[in-house]
C-alpha positions in Angstrom: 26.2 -16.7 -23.0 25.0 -20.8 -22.7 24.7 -22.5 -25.3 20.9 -23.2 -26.5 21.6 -26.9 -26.1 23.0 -26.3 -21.8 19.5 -24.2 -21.3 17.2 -26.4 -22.5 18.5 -28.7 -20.5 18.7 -26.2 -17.3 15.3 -25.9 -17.8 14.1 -29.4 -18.3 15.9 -30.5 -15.1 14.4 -27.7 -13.1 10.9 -28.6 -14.7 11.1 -32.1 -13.2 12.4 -31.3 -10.0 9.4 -29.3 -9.8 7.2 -31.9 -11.1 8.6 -34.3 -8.6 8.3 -31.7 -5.7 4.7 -31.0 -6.9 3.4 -34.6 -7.0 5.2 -35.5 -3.8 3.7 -32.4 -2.1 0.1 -33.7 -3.3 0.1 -37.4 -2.8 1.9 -36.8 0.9 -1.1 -34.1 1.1 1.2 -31.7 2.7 -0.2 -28.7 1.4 1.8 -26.4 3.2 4.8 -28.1 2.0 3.2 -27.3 -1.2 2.3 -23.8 -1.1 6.1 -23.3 0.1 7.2 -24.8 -3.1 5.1 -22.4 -5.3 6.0 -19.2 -2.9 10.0 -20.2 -3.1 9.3 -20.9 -7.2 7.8 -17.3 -7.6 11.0 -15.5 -5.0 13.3 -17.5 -7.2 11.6 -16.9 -11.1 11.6 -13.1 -9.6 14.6 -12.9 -8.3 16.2 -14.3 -12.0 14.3 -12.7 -14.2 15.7 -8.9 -15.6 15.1 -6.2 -14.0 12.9 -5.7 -10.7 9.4 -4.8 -11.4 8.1 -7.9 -10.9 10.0 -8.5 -7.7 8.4 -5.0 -6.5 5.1 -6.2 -7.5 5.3 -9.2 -5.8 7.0 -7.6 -2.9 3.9 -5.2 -2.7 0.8 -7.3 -3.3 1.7 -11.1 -2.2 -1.5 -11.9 0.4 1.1 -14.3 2.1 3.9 -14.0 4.4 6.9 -16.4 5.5 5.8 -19.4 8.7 9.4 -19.1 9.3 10.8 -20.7 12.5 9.6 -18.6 15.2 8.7 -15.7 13.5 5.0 -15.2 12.9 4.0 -13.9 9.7 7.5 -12.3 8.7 6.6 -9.8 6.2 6.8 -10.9 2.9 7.5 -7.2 1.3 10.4 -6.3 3.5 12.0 -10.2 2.4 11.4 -9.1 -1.5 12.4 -5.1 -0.6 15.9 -7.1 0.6 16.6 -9.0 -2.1 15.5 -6.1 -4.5 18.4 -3.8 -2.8 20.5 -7.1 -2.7 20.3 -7.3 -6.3 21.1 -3.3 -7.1 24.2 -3.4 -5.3 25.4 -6.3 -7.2 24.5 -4.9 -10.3 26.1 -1.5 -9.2 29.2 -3.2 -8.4 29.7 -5.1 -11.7 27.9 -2.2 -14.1 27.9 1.2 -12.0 26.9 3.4 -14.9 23.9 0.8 -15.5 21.8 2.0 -12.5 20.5 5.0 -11.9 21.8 6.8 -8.5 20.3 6.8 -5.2 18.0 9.4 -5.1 14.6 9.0 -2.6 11.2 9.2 -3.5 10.1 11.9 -1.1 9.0 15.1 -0.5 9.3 17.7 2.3 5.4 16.5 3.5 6.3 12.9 3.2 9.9 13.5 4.9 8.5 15.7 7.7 5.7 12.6 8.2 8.1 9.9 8.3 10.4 12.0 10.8 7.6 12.0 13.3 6.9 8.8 13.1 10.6 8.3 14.0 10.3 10.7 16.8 7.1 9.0 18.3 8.5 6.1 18.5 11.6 6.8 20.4 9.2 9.2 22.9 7.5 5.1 24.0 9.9 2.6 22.2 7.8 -0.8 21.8 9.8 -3.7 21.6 8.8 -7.1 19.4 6.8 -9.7 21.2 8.0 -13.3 20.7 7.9 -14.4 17.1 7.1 -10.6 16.6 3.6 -10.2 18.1 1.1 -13.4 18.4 -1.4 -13.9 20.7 -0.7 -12.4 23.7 2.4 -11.3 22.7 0.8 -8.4 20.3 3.1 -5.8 21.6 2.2 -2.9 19.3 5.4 -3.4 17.5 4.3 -4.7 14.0 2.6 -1.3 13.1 5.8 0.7 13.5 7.6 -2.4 11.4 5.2 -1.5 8.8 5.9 2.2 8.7 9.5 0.9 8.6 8.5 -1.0 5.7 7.2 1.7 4.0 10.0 4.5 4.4 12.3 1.9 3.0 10.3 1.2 0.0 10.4 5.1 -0.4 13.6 5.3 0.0 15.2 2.8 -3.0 11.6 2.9 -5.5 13.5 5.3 -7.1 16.3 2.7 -8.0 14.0 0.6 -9.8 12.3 3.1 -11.9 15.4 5.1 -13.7 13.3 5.5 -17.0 9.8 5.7 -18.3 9.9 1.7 -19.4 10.8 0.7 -16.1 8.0 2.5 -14.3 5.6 1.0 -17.0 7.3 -2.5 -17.0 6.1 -2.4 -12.9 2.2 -1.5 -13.7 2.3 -4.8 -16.0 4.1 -6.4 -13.5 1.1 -5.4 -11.3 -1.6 -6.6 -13.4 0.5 -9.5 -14.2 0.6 -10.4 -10.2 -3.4 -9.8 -9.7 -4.0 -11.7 -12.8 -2.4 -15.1 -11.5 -3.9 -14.6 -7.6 -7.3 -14.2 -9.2 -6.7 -16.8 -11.2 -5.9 -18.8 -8.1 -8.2 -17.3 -5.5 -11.6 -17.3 -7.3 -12.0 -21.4 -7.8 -10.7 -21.6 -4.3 -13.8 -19.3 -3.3 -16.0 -22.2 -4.4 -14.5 -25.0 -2.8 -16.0 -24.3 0.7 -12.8 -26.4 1.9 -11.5 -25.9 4.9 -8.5 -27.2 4.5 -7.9 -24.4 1.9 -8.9 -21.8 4.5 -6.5 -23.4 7.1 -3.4 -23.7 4.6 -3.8 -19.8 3.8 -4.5 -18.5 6.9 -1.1 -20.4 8.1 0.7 -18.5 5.4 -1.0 -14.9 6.6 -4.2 -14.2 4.3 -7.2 -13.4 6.0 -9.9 -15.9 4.9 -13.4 -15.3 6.0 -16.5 -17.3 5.3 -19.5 -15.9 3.3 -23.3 -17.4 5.1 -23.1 -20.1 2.6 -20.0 -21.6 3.0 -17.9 -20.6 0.4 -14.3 -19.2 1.1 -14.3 -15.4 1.3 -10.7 -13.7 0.2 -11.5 -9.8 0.5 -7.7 -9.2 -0.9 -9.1 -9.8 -4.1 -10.8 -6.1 -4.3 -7.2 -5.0 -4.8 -6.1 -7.6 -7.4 -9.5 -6.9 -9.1 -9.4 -3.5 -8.8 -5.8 -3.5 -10.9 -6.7 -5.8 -13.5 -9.6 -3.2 -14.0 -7.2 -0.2 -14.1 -4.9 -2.2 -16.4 -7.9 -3.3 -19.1 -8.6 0.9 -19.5 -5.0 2.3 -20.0 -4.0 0.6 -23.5 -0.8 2.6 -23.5 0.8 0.5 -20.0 -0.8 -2.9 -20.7 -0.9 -3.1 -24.5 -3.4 -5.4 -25.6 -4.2 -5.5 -29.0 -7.5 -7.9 -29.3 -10.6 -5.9 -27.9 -11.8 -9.6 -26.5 -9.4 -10.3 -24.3 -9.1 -6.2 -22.7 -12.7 -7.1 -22.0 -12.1 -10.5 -20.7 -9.8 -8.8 -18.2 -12.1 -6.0 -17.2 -14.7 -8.7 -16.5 -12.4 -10.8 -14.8 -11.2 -8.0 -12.7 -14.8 -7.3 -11.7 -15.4 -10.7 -10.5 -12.6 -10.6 -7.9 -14.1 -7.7 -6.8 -17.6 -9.2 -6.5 -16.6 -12.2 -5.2 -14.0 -10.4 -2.4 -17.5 -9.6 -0.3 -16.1 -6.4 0.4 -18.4 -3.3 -0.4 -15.4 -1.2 -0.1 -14.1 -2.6 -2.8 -17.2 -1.9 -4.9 -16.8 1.6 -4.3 -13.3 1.9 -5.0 -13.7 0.2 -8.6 -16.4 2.5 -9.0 -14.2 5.7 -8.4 -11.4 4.1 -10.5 -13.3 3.4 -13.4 -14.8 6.6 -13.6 -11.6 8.7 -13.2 -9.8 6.6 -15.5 -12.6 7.4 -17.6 -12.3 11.3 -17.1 -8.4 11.3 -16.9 -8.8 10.0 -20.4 -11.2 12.5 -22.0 -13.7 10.0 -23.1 -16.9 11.6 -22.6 -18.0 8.4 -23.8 -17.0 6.0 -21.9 -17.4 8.0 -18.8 -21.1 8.4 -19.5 -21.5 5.1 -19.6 -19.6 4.3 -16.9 -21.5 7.0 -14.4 -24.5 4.7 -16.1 -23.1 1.2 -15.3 -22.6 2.7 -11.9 -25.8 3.7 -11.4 -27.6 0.6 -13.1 -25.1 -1.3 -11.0 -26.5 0.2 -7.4 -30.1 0.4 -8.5 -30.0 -3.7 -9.5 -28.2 -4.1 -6.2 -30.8 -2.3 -3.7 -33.4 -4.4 -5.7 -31.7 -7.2 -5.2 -31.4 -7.2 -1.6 -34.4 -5.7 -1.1 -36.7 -8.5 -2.9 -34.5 -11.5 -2.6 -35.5 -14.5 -0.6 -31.9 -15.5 0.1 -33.1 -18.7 1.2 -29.6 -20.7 1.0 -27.9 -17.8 2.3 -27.2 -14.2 0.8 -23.5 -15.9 0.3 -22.1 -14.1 -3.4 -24.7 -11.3 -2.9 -23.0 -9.4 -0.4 -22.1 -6.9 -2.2 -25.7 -6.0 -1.9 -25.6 -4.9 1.5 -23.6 -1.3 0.5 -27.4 -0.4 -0.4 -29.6 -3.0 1.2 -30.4 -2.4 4.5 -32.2 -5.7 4.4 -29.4 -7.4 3.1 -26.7 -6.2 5.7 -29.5 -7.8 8.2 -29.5 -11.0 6.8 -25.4 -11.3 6.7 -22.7 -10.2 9.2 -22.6 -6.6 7.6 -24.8 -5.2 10.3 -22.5 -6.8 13.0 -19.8 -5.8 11.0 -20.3 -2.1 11.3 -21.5 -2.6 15.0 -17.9 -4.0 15.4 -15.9 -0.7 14.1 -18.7 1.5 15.8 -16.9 0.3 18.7 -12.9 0.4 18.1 -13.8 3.9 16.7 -15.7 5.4 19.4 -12.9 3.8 22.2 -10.1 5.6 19.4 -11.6 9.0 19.1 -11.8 8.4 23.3 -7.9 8.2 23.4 -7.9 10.8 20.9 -9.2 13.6 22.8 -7.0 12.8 25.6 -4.0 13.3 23.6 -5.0 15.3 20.6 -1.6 16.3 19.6 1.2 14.1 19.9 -0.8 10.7 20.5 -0.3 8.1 22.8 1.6 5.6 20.2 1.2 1.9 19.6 1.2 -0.5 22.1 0.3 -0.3 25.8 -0.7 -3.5 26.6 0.8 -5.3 29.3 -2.6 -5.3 30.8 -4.7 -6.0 27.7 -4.6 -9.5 27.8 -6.0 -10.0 31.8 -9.7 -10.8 31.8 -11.8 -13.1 33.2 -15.5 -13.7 31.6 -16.9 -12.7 28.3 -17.5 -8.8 29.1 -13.6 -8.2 29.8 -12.8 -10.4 26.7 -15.0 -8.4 24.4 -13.4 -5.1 26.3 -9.8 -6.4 26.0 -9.8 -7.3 22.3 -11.0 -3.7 21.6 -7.9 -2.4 23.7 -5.9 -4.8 21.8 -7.4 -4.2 18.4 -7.0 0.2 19.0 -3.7 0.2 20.8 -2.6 -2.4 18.0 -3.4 0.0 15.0 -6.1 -2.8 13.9 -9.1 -0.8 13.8 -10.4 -0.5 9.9 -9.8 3.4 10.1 -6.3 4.7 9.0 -7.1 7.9 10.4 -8.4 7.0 13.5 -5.7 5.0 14.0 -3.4 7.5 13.1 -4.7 10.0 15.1 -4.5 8.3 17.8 -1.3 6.6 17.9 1.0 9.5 16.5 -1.6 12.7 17.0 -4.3 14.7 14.1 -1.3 16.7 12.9 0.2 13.6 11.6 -3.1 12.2 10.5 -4.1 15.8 8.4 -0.5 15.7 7.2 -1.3 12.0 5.3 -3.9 13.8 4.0 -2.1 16.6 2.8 0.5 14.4 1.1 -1.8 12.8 -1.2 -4.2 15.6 -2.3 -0.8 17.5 -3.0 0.6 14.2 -4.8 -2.7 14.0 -6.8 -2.8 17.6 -7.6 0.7 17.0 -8.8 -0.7 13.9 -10.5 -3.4 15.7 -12.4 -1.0 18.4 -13.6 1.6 15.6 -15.3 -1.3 13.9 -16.6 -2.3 17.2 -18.5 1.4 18.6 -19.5 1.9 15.1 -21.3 -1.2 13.3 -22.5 -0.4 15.6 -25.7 3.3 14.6 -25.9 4.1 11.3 -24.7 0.9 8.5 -23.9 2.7 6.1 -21.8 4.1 8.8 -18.9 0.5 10.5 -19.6 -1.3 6.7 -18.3 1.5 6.3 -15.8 0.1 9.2 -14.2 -3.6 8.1 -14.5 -3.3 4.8 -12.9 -1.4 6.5 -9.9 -3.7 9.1 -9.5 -7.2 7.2 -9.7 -5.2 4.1 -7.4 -4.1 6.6 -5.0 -7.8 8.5 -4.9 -9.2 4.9 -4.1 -6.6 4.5 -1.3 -8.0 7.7 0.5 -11.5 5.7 0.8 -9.7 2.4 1.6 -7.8 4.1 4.7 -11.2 5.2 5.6 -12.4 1.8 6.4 -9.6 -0.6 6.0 -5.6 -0.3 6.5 -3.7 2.1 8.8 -1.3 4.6 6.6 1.2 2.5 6.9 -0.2 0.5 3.5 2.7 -0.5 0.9 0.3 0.5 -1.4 -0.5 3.8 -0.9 3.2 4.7 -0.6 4.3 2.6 -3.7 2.1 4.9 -5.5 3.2 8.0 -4.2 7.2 6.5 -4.5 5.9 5.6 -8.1 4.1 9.5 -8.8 7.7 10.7 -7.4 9.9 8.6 -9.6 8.1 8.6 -12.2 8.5 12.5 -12.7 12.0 12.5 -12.6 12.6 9.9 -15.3 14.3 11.4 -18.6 11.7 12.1 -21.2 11.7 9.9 -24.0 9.5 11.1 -26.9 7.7 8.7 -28.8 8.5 7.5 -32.1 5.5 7.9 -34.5 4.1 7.3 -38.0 4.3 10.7 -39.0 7.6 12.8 -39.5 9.2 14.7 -37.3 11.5 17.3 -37.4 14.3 15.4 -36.3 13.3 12.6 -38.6 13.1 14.7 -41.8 16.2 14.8 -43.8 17.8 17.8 -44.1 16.7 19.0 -40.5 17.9 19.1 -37.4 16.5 19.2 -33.9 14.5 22.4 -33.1 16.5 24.2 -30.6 14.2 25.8 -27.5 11.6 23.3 -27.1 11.9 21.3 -24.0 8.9 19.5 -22.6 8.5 22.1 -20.0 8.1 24.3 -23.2 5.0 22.3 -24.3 1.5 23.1 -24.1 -0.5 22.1 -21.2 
């Protein structure tokens, strides 16, 4: 171990480099210089600190990728996956009997699922564009890097999460990640800087503009939407003032507001209220099927009776059940927009029901010559691409509907397997009993986000159903309470024949 005296002085020389770095960064104005510095800070902090849950949490949710040389947008979550493996095998070599064994978080569905995939690649191979797919060198590729990305994260979750602490350490790490984007992203939504929108966009976020100017970041639905989950399961993300678990329901809230995204509205409205059930709290799910409703009826007034003269801008959210609001803002165009990738997917669908026609296809995408073919080439591009805001669509039509119903088969059966843990230890053991609850009412909002946002091949959903999977094959640990047990009262010994499979549903 160092000496006190050595750290302190570790971390006071690594405190003014970064000082330095940081001021040189901002007088120079080089702000990509700058977000570089803070991206390489948080790999680094991650990569030092015990244990992997934040890594994985990083890995998972980080809006931004890598401008490396050459390489557009290298995925950030296959960098942090790497150094996550990196950092097991280095702690299996020194400390074998440390880490648990290597073991993957599948299933026969998810296994079967993922082996198509395979297979439907090598039936059409698509090969990387330069700097892996920009421009007009979108090849198709990126989508089947992301199911890549996905089967690997399956296939070592269960390396991180060996115990019951571990798996609970990486919902904090979660809410810890969200907390500190929305902490970033939401003054940066009120700066109406473009500069801001330019820096990001380099780094990978998608950064839209609201009617009124300010900066639009929809990614905060998800980091809102976690913070929320995180304020109503005590048990993973103790908190012991009632202020501040408010504080962070209402902060989680804003980020979902203030992403734009109606989606997002929904899906926070599904969470609480399972959350809310999960739990048993007639309570607090009455009032949360009120808030809900409240919430929708001040919303279609809203939109229905505002002038909006500086722009409907914040108010968005409105539009999920103001027809006059989704007039007024892009949300009608919006829709007009997926109307049209969908109807040209379900097209491709019916020629190839079964097996689908793959990603990619596009050698002749890119060939047009007035605004027509442009508009009619971007739609190839977008549906051949995997980039059309339905996963199932896009599914369907790049690997076949077997493979589409088969996602869907693989998470009703993960959330019926969900529900049962939930109910076998809510009575035994609170923290494995809320592990279960946040994975289920997530991975319920996911089924409504693939609907109208990401492909299947979302780090998300699959972290979740890695997590669900690992998460039931930890040891059980029972809790230590106030009052005695049998094995704490002297003269006693454990109760031989009880198991937790033993104990009451």
């Amino acid at each position: 171990m160092l000496p006190q005296q050595l750290k302190a002085l570790i971390v006071g020389a690594i405190s003014l480099g970064m000082a330095l770095f940081l001021g040189y960064a901002v007088a120079k104005e080089n702000y990509y210089l700058l977000v570089s510095g803070v991206l390489g800070a948080a790999i680094a902090y991650a990569l030092v600190m015990p244990g992997y849950s934040l890594m994985l949490a990083l890995a998972v949710l980080s809006p931004l990728n890598l401008p490396l040389p050459f390489v557009w947008n290298f995925p950030f979550v296959l960098l942090l996956m790497g150094l996550c493996f990196v950092k097991y095998a280095l702690q299996r070599a020194v400390a074998p009997h440390t880490v648990p064994r290597f073991r993957p978080a599948m299933t026969w569905l998810v296994a079967i699922f993922f082996a198509w995939v395979i297979i439907r690649y090598l039936m059409d191979p698509v090969l990387p564009g330069v700097a892996v797919g920009r421009g007009n060198d979108v090849t198709g590729f990126r989508a089947y890097l992301n199911f890549a990305t996905c089967l690997f994260l399956l296939m070592t979750v269960s390396l991180y999460l060996g115990s019951e602490g571990q798996a609970a350490e990486l919902v904090r790490s979660l809410v810890k990640v969200s907390l500190v984007f929305v902490l970033f992203l939401v003054p940066m939504t009120l700066t109406k800087s473009m500069m801001v929108a330019d820096v990001l966009t380099a780094f990978g976020m998608y950064v839209a503009m609201y009617d009124n100017g300010w900066l639009r970041f929809v990614v905060l639905g998800l980091f809102g939407q976690l913070l929320v989950a995180g304020s109503m399961l005590p048990a993973l993300v103790p908190i012991e003032r009632k202020w501040v678990r408010l504080g962070m329901f209402g902060l989680g809230m804003v980020g979902v507001l203030l992403s734009g995204n109606r989606t997002s509205v929904v899906m926070v409205a599904m969470l609480v209220v399972s959350i809310a059930y999960l739990r048993r709290q007639r309570k607090l799910l009455t009032a949360c099927i009120a808030g809900v409703v409240i919430f929708l009826s001040g919303s279609w007034y809203v939109g229905e009776h505002f002038r909006f003269s500086g722009g409907v801008g914040l108010y968005r959210f409105v539009t999920l059940v103001s027809g006059r609001a989704a007039e007024m803002t892009d949300a009608a165009q919006n829709v007009q927009w997926r109307r049209a990738r969908w109807e040209r997917a379900w097209y491709d669908i019916q020629r190839e029901p079964w097996v689908g026609l793959g990603y990619g296809g596009l050698q002749r995408a890119f060939v047009y010559s007035n605004r027509s073919e442009y508009e009619a080439a971007a739609i190839e591009i977008d549906v051949a691409a995997g980039s059309i805001h339905n996963g199932y669509l896009a599914s369907a039509r790049a690997l076949g509907i077997p493979a589409a119903l088969l996602f869907v088969l693989i998470v009703i059966v993960q959330g019926f397997r969900e529900f049962r843990e939930i109910r076998r230890w809510e009575g035994a053991d609170t923290v494995r009993a809320q592990l279960h609850m946040f994975t289920l009412a997530n991975l319920l909002t996911m089924l409504l986000e693939s609907y109208v946002g990401h492909g299947l091949n979302n780090h998300m959903v699959w972290l979740l159903v890695g997590m669900g999977i690992s998460i039931r094959r930890c040891p059980w640990r029972q809790q230590t309470e106030s009052r005695p047990t049998p094995d704490s009262q002297p003269g006693t010994g454990p109760v031989r024949g009880i198991t937790p499979q033993a104990l009451p549903a």
